[in-house]
Residue, then its C-alpha position, 0 to 999 in steps of 0.5 A: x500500500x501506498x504511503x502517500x495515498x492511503x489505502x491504495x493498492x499497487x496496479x490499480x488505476x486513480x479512478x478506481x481508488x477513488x471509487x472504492x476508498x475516497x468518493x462516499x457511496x449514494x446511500x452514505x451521501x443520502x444518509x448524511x443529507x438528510x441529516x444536515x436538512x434536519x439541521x438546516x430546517x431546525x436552525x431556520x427556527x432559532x427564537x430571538x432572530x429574523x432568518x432569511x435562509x440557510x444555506x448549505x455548502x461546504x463540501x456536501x452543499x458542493x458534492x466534493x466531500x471525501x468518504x472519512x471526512x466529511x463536513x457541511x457549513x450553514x451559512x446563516x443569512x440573518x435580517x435586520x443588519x445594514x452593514x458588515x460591522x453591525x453584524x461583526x458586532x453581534x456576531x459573539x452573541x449570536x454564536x453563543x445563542x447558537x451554542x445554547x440552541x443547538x445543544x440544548x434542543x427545545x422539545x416542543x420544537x423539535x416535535x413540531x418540526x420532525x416525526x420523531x427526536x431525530x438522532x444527531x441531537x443526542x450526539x452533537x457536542x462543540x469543536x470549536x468557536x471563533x469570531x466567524x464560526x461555531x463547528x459543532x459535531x454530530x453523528x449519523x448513523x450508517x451500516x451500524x456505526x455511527x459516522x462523525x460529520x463536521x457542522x460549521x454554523x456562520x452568520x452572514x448578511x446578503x451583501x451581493x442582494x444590497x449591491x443588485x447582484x453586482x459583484x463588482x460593486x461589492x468588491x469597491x465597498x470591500x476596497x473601503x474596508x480595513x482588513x479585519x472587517x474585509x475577512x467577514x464578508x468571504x462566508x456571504x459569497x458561498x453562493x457564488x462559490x457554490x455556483x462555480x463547483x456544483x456544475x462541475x463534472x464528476x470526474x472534476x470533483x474526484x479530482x479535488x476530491x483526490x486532493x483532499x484525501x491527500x493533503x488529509x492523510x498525509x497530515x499536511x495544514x491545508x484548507x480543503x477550498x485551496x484544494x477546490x481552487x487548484x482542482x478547478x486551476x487544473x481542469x482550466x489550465x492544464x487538462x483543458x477542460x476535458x471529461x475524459x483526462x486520465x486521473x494520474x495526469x490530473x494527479x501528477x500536474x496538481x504534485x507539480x505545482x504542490x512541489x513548487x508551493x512558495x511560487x504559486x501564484x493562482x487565480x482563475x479568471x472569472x468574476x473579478x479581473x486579476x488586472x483591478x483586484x492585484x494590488x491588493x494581492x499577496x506578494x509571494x504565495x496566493x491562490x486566490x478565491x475566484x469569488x474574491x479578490x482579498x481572500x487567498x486560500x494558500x497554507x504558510x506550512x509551505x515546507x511541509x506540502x512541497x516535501x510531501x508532494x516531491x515524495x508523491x511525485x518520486x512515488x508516482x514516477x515508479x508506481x504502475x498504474x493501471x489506466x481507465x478509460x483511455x482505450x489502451x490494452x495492457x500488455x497481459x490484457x493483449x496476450x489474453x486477447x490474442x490467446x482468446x483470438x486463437x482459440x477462437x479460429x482454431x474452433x472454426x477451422x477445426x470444425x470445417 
């Protein structure tokens, strides 16, 4: 097995480790679903504010989410608020309203809303809380084991419906921001992010889904959206956007530009043009948030990820790789059919 890409097995193609190790089967992802509904419906009903809508992104809301991790964030577009610094002022209280609510189910609610107590709440506990963010934990039931699914909850205000829908717009109203309060308005974009990954083919998201699962196991400090952002960089920039590349070239180019981490300087072109927005870019490392020009999503454990993807690379170059899709016979393969072939016509002539 590889060291690399855990649980791999020698000969097999990427496409077919993705399947069996990575990418969580339908039922598993319906299981899960409905669970993070559950949430979406029960948070929609928090006393004490006005909520326009949750949304549900991450890497479930997006379709890349990996089988041994898998995470959902519900982006909570709260009423009433005018501008980003009134809500960074109440977002303490909010999230410890969030806290109370969330841990300490009300009965009366939860039967008005569901058949029965649904099971994630005698399990969810908190991970962490911070100015933007409450994870909390929970656990759903799967195959009789119970599977940890991680829920970001985020307050935010709908900035892009303020400016009509004009990005650019937004973008000059962040200009006059300082940078702490610039940080909040990334998790109002989801949306667009959301927009941006939901449509991509499959094997697009296996890619980024393959990324995941690398820098996860390998233990390196990464955000799972940078991996979303280099997925999507590759597709354009390196496959050409095509359906049918084989997942090893996918795999190798994304080690390459890993490699060569303190160099990376990404952005997709997209809603933003890179020519307004690039003042305000890093001055060394970026890969930028397509969606917005002041977030860079890159890692400072910068040594760490290019030693892991050199050594993924060596690893790679000496692996065989069994290869799916792209319409070449092995050479065992070409034997078998020729052996076959010749059985065949001997069967024929034979009973002439």
């Amino acid at each position: 097995m590889s060291s690399y890409l855990r649980g791999y097995e020698r000969g097999e193609s990427l496409e077919k480790f993705i399947d069996k190790t990575i990418r969580p089967p339908n039922d598993f992802k319906e299981r899960v679903n409905h669970t993070v509904d559950q949430v979406v419906r029960y948070l929609h009903r928090m006393p004490g504010y006005s909520i326009q809508e949750v949304v549900k992104s991450g890497s479930l809301g997006k379709g890349t989410s990996i089988l041994s991790d898998a995470d959902a964030d519900m982006v909570v577009f709260f009423n009433g608020y005018t501008d980003m610094e009134s809500l960074i002022a109440d977002k303490p209280q909010i999230i410890r309203d969030v806290r109370k609510y969330m841990c300490n189910p009300d009965p009366v609610l939860y039967r008005w809303l569901f058949p029965s107590k649904p099971e994630w709440m005698d399990s969810i506990h908190v991970l962490k809380c911070n100015e933007y963010l409450i994870k909390f934990m929970v656990y759903v039931p799967y195959k009789g084991r119970s599977e940890s699914v991680e829920v970001d909850v985020l307050p935010a205000i709908y900035v892009v419906a303020k400016h009509g829908e004009d990005m650019q717009s937004v973008y000059r109203e962040m200009q006059n921001k300082s940078s702490d309060v610039r940080s909040h308005y990334s998790v109002c974009f989801c949306k667009q992010q959301l927009a941006m990954i939901r449509p991509k083919q499959a094997k697009v998201k296996d890619l980024i889904r393959l990324l995941k699962y690398w820098y996860k196991t390998n233990g390196l400090t990464m955000a799972s959206y940078c991996c979303e952002v280099m997925g999507l960089y590759i597709y354009d920039e390196h496959l050409n956007s095509k359906t049918n590349f084989k997942m090893k070239t996918g795999f190798y180019k994304a080690m390459e530009l890993f490699s060569s981490y303190r160099q990376l300087q990404i952005t997709i072109p997209g809603i933003y043009s890179t020519r307004n927005w690039s003042s305000y870019f890093p001055e060394t490392t970026y890969v930028l948030d397509p969606v917005n020009p002041f977030s860079d999503t890159s890692s400072h454990d910068v040594h760490s990820i290019e030693r892991c993807a050199r050594d993924t690379l060596n690893w790679l170059e000496n692996v065989p790789m069994a290869s799916e899709g792209c319409g070449v016979l092995s050479k065992t393969g070409a034997v078998v059919v020729v052996a076959v072939t010749v059985v065949i016509l001997l069967l024929i002539f034979g009973s002439l």
